[in-house]
Biopython code that builds the backbone (N, CA, C, O; Angstrom):
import numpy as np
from Bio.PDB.StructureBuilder import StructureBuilder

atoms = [
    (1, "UNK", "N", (-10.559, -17.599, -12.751)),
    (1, "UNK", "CA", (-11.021, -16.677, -11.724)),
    (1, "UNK", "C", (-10.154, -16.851, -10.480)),
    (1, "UNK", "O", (-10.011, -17.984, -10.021)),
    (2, "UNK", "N", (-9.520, -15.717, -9.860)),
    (2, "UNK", "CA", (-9.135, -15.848, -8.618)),
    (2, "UNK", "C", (-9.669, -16.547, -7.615)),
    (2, "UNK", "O", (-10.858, -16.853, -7.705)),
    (3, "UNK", "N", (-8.827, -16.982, -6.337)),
    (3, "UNK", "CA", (-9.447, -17.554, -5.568)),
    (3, "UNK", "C", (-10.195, -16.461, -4.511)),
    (3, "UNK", "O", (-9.517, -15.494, -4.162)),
    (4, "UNK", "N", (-11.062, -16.541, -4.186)),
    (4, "UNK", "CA", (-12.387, -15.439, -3.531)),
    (4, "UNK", "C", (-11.564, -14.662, -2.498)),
    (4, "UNK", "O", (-11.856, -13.468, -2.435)),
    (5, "UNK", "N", (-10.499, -15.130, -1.594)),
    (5, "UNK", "CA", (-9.792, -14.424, -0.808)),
    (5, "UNK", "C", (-8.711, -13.204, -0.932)),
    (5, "UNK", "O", (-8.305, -12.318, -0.181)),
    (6, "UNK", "N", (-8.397, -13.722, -2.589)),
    (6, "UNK", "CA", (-7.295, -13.220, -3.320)),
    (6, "UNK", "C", (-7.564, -11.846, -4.215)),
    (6, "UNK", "O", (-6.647, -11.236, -4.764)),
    (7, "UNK", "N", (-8.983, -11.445, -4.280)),
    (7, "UNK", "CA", (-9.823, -10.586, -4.755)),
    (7, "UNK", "C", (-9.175, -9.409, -4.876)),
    (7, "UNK", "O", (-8.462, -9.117, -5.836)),
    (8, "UNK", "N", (-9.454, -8.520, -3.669)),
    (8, "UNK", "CA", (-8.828, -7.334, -3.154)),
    (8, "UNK", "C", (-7.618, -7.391, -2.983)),
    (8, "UNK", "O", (-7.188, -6.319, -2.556)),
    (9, "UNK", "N", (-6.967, -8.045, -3.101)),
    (9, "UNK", "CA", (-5.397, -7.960, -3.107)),
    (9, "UNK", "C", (-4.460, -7.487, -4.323)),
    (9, "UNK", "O", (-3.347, -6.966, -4.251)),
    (10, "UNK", "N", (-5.396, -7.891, -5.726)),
    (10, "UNK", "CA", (-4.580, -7.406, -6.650)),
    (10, "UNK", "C", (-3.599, -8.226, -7.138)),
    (10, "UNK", "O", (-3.689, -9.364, -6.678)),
    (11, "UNK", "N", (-2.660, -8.053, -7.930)),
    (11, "UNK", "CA", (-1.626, -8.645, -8.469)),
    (11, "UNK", "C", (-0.248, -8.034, -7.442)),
    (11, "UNK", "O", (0.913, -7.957, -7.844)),
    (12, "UNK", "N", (-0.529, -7.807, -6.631)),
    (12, "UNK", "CA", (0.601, -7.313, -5.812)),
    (12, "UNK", "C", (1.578, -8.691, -5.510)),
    (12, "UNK", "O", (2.775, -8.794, -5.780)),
    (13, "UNK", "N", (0.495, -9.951, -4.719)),
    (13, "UNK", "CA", (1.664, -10.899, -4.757)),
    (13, "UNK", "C", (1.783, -11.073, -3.033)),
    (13, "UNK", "O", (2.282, -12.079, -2.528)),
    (14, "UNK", "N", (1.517, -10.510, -2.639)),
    (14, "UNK", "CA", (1.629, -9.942, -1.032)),
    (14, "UNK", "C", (0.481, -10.997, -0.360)),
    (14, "UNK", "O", (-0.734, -10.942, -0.552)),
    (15, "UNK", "N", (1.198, -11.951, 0.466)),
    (15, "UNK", "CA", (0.633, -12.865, 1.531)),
    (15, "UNK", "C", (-0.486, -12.566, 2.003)),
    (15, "UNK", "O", (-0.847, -11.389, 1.998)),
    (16, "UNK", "N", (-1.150, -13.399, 2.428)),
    (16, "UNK", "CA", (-2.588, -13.266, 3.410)),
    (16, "UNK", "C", (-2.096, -13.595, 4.235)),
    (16, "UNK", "O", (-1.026, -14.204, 4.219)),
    (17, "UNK", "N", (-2.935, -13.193, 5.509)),
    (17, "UNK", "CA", (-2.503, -13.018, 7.024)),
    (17, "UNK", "C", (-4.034, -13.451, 7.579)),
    (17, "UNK", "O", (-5.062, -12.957, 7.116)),
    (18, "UNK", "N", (-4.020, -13.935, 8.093)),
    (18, "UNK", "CA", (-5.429, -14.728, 9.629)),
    (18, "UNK", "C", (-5.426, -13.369, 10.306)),
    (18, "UNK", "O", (-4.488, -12.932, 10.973)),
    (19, "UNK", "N", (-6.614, -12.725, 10.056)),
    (19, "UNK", "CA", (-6.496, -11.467, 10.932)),
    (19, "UNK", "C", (-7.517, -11.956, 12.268)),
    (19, "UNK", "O", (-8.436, -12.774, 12.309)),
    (20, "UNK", "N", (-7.027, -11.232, 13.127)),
    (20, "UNK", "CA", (-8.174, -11.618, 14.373)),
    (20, "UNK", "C", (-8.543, -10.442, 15.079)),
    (20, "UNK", "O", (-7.983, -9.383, 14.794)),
    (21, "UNK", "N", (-9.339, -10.487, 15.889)),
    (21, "UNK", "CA", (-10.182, -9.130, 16.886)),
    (21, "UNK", "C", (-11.068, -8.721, 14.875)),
    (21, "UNK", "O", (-11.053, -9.222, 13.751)),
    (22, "UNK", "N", (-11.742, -7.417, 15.670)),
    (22, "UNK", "CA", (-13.190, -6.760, 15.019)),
    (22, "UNK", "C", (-12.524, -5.646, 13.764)),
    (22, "UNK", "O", (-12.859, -4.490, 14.022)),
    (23, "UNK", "N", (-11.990, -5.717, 12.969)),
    (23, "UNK", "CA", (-11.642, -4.894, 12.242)),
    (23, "UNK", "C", (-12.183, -3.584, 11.567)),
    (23, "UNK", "O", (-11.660, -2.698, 10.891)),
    (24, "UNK", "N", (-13.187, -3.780, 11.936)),
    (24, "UNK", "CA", (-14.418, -2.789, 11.833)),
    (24, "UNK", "C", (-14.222, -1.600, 13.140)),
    (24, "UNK", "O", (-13.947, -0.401, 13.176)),
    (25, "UNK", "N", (-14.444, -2.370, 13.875)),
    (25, "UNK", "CA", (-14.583, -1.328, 15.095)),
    (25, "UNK", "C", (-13.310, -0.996, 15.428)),
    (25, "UNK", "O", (-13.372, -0.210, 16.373)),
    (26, "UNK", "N", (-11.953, -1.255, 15.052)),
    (26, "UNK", "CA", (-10.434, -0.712, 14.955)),
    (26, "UNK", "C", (-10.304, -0.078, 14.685)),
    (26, "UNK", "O", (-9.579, 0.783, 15.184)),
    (27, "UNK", "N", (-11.143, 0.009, 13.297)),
    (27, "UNK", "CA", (-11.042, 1.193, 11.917)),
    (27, "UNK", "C", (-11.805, 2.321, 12.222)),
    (27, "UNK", "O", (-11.461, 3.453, 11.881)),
    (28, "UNK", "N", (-12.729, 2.095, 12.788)),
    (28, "UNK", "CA", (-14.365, 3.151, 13.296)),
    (28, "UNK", "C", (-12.925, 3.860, 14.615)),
    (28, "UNK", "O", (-12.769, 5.081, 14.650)),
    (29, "UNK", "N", (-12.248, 3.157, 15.334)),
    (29, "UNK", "CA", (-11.304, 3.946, 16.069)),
    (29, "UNK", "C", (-10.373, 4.868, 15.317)),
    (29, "UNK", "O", (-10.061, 5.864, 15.971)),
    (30, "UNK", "N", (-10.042, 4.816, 14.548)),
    (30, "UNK", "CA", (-8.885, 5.380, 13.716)),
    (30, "UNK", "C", (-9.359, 7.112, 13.810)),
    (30, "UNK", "O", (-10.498, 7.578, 13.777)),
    (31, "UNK", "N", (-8.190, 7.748, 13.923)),
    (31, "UNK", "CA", (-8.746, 9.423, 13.448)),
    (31, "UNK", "C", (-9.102, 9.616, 12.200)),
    (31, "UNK", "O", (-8.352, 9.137, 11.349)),
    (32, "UNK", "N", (-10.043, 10.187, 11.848)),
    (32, "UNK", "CA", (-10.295, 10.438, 10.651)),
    (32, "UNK", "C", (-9.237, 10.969, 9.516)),
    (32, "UNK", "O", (-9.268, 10.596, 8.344)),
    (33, "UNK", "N", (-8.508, 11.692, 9.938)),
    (33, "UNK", "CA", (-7.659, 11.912, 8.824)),
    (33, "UNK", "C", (-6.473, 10.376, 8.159)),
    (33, "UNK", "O", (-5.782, 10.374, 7.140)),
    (34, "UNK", "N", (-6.623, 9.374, 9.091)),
    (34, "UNK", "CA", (-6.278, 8.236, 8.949)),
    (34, "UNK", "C", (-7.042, 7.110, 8.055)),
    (34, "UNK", "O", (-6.840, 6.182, 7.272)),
    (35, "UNK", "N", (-7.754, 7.622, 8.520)),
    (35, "UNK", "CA", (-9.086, 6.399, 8.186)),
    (35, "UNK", "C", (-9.101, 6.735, 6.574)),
    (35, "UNK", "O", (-8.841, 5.959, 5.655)),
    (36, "UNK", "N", (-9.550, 8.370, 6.490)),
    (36, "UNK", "CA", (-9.472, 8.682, 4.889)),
    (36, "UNK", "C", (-8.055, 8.332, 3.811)),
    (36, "UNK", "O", (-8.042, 8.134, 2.596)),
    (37, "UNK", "N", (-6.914, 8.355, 4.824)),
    (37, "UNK", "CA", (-5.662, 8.178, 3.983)),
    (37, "UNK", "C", (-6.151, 6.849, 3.608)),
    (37, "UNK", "O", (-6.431, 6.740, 2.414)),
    (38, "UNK", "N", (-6.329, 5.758, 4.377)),
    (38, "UNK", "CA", (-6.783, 4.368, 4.096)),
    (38, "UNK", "C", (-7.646, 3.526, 2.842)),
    (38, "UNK", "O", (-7.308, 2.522, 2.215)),
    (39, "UNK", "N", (-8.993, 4.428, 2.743)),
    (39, "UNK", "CA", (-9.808, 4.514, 1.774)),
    (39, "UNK", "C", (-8.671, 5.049, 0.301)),
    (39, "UNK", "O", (-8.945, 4.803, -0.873)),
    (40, "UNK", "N", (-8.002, 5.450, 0.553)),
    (40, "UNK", "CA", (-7.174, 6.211, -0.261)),
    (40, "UNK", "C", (-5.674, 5.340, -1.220)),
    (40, "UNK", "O", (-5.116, 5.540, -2.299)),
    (41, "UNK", "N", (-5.486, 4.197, 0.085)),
    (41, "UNK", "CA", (-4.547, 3.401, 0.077)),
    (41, "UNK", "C", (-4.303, 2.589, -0.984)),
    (41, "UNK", "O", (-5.361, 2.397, -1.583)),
    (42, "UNK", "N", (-3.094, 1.844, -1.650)),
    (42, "UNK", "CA", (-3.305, 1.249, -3.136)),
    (42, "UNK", "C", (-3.351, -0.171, -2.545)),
    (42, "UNK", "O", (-3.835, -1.157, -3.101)),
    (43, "UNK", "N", (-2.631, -0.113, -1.039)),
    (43, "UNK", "CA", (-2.533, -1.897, -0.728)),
    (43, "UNK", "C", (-3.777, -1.963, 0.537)),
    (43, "UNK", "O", (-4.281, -0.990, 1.098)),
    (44, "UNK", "N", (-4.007, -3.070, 0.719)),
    (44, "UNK", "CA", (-5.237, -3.377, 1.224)),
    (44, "UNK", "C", (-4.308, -3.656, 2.787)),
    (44, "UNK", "O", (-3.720, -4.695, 3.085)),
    (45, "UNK", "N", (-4.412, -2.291, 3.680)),
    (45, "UNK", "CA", (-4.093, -2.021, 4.886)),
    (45, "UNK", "C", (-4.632, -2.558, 6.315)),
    (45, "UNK", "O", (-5.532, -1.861, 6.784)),
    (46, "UNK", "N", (-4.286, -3.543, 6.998)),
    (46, "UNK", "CA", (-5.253, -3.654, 8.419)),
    (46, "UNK", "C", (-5.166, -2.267, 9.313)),
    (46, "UNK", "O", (-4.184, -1.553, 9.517)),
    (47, "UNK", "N", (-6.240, -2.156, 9.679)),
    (47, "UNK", "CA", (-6.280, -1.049, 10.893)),
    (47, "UNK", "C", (-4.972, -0.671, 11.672)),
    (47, "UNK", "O", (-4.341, 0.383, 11.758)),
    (48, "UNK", "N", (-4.774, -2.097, 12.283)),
    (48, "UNK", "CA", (-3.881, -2.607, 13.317)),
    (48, "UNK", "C", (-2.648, -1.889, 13.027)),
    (48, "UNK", "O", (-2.069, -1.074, 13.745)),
    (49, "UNK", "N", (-2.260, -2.405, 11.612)),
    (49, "UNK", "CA", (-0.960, -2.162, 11.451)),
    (49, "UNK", "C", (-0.782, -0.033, 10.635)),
    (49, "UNK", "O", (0.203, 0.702, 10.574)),
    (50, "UNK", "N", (-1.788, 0.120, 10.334)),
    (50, "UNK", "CA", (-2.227, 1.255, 9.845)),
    (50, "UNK", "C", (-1.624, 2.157, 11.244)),
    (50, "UNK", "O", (-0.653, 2.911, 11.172)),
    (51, "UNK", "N", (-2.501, 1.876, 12.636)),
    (51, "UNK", "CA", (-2.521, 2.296, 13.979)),
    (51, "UNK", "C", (-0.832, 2.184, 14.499)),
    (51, "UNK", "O", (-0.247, 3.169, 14.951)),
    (52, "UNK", "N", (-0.434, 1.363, 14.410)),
    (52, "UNK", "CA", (1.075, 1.579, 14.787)),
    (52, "UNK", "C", (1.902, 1.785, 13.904)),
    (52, "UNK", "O", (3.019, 1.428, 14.281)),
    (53, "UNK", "N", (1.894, 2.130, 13.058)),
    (53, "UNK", "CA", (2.859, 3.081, 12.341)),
    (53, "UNK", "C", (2.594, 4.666, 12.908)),
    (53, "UNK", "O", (3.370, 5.291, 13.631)),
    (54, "UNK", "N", (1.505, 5.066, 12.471)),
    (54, "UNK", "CA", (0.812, 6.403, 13.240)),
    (54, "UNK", "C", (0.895, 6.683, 14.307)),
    (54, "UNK", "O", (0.784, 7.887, 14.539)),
    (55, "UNK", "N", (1.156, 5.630, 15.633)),
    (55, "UNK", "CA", (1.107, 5.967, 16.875)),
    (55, "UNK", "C", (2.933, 6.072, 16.972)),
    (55, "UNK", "O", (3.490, 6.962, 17.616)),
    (56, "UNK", "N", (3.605, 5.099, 16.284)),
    (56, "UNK", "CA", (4.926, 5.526, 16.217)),
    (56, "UNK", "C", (5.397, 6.807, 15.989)),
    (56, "UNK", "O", (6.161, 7.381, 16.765)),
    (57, "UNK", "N", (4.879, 7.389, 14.721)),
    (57, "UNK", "CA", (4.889, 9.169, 14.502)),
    (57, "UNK", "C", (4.420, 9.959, 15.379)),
    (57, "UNK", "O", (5.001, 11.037, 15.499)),
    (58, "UNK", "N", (3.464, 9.730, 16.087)),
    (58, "UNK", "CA", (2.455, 10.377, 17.578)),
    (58, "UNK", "C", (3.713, 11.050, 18.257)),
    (58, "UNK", "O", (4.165, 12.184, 18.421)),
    (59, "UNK", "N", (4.141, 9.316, 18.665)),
    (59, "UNK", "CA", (4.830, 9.149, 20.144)),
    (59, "UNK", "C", (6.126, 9.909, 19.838)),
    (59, "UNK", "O", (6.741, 10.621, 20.632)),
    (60, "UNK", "N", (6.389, 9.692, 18.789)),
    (60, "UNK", "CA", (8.162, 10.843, 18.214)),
    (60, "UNK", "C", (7.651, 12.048, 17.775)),
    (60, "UNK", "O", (8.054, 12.523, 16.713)),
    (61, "UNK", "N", (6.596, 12.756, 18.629)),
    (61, "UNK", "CA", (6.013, 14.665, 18.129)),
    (61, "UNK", "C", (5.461, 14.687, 17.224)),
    (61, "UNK", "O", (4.885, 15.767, 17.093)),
    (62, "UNK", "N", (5.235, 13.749, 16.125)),
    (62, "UNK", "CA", (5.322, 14.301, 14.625)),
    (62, "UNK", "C", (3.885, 14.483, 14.770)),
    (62, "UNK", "O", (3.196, 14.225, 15.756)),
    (63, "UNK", "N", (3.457, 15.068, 13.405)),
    (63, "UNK", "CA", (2.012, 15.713, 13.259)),
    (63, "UNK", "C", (1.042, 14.551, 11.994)),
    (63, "UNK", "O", (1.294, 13.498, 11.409)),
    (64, "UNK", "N", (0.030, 15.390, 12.058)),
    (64, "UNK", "CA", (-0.977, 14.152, 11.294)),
    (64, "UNK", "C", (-0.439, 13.989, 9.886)),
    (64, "UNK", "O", (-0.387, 12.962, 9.210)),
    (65, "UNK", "N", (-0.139, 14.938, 9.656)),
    (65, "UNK", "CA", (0.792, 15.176, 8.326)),
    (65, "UNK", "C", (2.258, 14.279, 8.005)),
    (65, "UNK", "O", (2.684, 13.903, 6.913)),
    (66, "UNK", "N", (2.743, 14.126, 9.138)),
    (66, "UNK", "CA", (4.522, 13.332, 8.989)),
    (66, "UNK", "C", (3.569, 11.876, 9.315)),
    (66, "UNK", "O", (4.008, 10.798, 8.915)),
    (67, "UNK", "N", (2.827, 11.913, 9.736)),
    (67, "UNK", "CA", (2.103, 10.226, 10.080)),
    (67, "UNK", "C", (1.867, 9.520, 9.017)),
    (67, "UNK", "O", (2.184, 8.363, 8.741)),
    (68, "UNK", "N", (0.812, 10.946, 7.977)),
    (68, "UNK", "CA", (0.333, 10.376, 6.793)),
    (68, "UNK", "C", (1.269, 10.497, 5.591)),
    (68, "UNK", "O", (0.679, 10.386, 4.516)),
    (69, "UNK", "N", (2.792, 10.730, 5.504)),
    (69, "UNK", "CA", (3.774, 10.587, 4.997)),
    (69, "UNK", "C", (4.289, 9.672, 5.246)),
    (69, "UNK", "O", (4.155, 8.698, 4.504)),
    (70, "UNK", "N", (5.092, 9.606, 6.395)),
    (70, "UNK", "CA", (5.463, 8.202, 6.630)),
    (70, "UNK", "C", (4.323, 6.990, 6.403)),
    (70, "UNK", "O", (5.059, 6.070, 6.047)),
    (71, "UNK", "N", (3.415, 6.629, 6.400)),
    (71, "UNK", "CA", (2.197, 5.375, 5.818)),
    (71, "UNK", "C", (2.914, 5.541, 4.456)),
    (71, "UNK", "O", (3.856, 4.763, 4.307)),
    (72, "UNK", "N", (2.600, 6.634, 3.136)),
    (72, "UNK", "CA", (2.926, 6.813, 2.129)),
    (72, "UNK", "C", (4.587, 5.938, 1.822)),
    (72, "UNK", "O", (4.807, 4.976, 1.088)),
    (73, "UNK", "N", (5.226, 6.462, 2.410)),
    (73, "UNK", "CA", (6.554, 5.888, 1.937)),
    (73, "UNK", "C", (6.659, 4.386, 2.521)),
    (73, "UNK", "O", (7.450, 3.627, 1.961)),
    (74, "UNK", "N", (5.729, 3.807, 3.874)),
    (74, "UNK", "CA", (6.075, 2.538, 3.663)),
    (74, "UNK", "C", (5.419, 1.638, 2.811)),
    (74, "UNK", "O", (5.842, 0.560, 2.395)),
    (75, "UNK", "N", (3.988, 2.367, 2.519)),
    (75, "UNK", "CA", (3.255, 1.906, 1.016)),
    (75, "UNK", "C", (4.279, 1.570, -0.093)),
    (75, "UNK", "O", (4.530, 0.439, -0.511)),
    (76, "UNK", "N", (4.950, 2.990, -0.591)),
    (76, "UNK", "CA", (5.457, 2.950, -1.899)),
    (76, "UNK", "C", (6.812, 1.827, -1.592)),
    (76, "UNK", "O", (7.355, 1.242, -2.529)),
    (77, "UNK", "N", (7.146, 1.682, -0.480)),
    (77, "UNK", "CA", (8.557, 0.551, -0.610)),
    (77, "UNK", "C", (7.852, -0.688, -0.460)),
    (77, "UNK", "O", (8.494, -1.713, -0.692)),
    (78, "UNK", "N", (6.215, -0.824, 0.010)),
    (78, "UNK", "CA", (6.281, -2.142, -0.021)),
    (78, "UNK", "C", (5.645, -2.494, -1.435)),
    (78, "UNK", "O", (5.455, -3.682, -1.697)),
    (79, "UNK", "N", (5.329, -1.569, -2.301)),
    (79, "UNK", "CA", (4.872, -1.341, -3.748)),
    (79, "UNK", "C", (6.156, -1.675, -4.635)),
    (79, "UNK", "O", (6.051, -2.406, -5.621)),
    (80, "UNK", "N", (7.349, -1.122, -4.254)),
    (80, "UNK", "CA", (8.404, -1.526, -5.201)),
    (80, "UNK", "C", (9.056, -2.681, -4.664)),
    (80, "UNK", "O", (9.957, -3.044, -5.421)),
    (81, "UNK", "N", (8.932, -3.456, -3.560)),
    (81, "UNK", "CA", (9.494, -4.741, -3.372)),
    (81, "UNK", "C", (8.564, -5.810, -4.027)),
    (81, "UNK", "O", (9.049, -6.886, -4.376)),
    (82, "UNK", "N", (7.104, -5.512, -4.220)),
    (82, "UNK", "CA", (6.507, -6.255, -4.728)),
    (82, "UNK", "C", (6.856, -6.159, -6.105)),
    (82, "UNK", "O", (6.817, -7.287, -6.598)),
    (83, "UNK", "N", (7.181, -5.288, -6.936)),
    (83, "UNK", "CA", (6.933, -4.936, -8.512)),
    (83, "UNK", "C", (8.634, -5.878, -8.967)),
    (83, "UNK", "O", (8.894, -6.430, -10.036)),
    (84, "UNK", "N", (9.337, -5.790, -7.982)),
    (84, "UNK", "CA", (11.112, -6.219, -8.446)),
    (84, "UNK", "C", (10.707, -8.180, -7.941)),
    (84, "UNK", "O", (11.384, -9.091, -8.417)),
    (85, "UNK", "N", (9.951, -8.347, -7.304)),
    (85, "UNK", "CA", (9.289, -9.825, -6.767)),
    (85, "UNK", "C", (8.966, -10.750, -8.145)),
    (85, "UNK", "O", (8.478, -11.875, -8.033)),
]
sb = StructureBuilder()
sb.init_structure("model")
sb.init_model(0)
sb.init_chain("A")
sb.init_seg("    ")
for serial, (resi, resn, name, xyz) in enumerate(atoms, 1):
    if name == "N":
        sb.init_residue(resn, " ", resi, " ")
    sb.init_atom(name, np.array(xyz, "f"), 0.0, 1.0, " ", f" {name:<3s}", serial, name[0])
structure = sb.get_structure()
């Protein structure tokens, strides 16, 4: 049996991180069309880092749409660095 932390992570392979502050109430911040990409997500995403990728696309014009593309493609590269790992 996995170790209890290692659960939700999957066979991905991908480090644990000491998360700190309320992750709940980060996420309850998120726009909804974010929040749902998330639920949606194959890797197990913090808010935090969810939030600045998105606010990066914000701040360069882009729309909710190029936000929730760009998340997608840094998903799928951090999906194929894990699979060649």
């Amino acid at each position: 049996m996995p170790h209890p932390r290692r659960r939700n992570l999957g066979a991905t392979g991908l480090p644990i991180r000491k998360r700190t502050g309320n992750a709940m109430t980060e996420y309850d911040r998120l726009p909804p069309s974010l929040r749902a990409w998330m639920q949606e997500a194959a890797l197990p995403w913090s808010p935090r880092s969810c939030r600045s990728i998105w606010m990066k696309v914000k701040q360069d014009g882009g729309t909710d749409r190029q936000a929730i593309a760009r998340l997608a493609a840094v998903e799928a590269a951090m999906l194929k660095r894990a699979a060649e790992a």
